[in-house]
Structures are given as C-alpha cells and as structure tokens.
C-alpha positions as CSV (number, residue, x, y, z in Angstrom):
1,X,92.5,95.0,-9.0
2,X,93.0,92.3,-6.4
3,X,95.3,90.7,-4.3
4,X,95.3,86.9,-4.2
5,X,97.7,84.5,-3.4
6,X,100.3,87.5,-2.6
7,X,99.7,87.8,-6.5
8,X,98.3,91.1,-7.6
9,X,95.8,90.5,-10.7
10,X,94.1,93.2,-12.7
11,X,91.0,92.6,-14.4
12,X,89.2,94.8,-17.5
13,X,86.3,93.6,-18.0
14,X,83.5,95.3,-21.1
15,X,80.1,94.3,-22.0
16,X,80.8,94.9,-25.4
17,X,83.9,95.6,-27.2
18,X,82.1,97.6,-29.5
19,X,81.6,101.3,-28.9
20,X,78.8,102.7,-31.0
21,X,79.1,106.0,-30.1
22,X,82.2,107.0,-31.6
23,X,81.8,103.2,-33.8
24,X,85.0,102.1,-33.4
25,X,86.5,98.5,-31.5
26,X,87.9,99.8,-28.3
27,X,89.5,96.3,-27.5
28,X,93.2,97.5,-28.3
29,X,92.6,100.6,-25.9
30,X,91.5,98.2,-23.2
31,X,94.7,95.9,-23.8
32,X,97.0,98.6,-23.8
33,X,96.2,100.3,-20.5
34,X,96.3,96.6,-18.9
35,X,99.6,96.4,-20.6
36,X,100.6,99.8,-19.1
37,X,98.7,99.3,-15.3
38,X,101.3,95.5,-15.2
39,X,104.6,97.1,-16.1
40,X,104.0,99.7,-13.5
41,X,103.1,97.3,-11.0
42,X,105.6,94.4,-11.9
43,X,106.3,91.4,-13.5
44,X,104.2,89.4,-11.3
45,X,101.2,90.7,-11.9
46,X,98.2,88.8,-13.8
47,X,95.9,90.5,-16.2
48,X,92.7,89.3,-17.4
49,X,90.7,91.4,-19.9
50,X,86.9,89.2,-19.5
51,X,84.2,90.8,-22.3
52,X,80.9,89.0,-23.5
53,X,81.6,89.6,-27.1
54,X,82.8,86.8,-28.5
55,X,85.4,86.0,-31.6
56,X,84.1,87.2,-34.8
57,X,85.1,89.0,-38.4
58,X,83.3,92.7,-38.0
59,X,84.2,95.6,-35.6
60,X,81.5,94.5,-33.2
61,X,83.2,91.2,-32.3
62,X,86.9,90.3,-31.1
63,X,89.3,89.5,-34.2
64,X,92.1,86.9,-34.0
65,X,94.6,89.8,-34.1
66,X,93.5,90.7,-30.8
67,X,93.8,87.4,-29.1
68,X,97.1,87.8,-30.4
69,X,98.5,91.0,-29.4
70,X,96.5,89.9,-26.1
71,X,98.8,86.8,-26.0
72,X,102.1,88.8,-26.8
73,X,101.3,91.6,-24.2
74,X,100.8,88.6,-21.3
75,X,97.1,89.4,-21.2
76,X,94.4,86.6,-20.9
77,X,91.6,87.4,-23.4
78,X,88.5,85.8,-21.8
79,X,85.4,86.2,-24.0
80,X,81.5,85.0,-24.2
81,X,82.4,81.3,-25.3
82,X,84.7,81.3,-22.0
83,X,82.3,82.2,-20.0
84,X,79.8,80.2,-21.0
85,X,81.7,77.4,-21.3
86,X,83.2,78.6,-17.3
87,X,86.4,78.0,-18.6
C-alpha cells in the first residue's frame, strides 16, 4: 500500500499465479482480498493486482474469466505482456 496523490492505491503483486504446491490458480484468492482491503478503505482507493504470468488457457496462466471478474471488482489486472510492453 501507498499513498500518492492523496490517493491510497494497493498493489498485489505474484510471480506466478500458479501455486504448485497445493496445484491450484490462486489468482481469484488474490482478487478477492484486494476486493475486500478497497471496500474497507473506501471508494477511492486504486488496486492493481501486477503478476508475470501472462493470459493463457491452463491453470498455470491467467484465463479471460479473471481479467473479467478483475474488471467487475475495479481491479486492474496487470500481467507479463504489460510489463514488458511497460504499459
């Protein structure tokens, strides 16, 4: 978390989305507690969740269903081709 602008933003960020221990996607758990961490700190605040996967069709890489819940929840979804790209 960080404060600029008088704007509080929080930002998730994950290697991997891909957790090979208990082999399961842990992207939705990610989105939810950023979901959670901005209602209890307002309506202003911005959340980012940044990951160097990037969008694919298996568990290891970030489905379109989670850009989208990312998009409904107010979340920006910043993956590998973002970052690379320094968008």
């Amino acid at each position: 978390m960080y404060v600029y602008e008088n704007k509080l933003n929080l930002i998730e960020c994950k290697t991997g989305v891909y957790d090979s221990i208990s082999q399961r996607n842990i992207t939705n758990e990610a989105l939810y507690k950023l979901a959670a961490l901005k209602k209890d700190f307002g309506l202003f605040a911005k959340s980012e969740f940044h990951t160097l996967s990037s969008k694919g069709a298996t568990a290891e890489y970030l489905k379109q269903i989670y850009y989208d819940r990312a998009n409904i929840l107010g979340i920006k979804l910043i993956d590998r081709n973002d970052i690379i790209n320094k968008n």
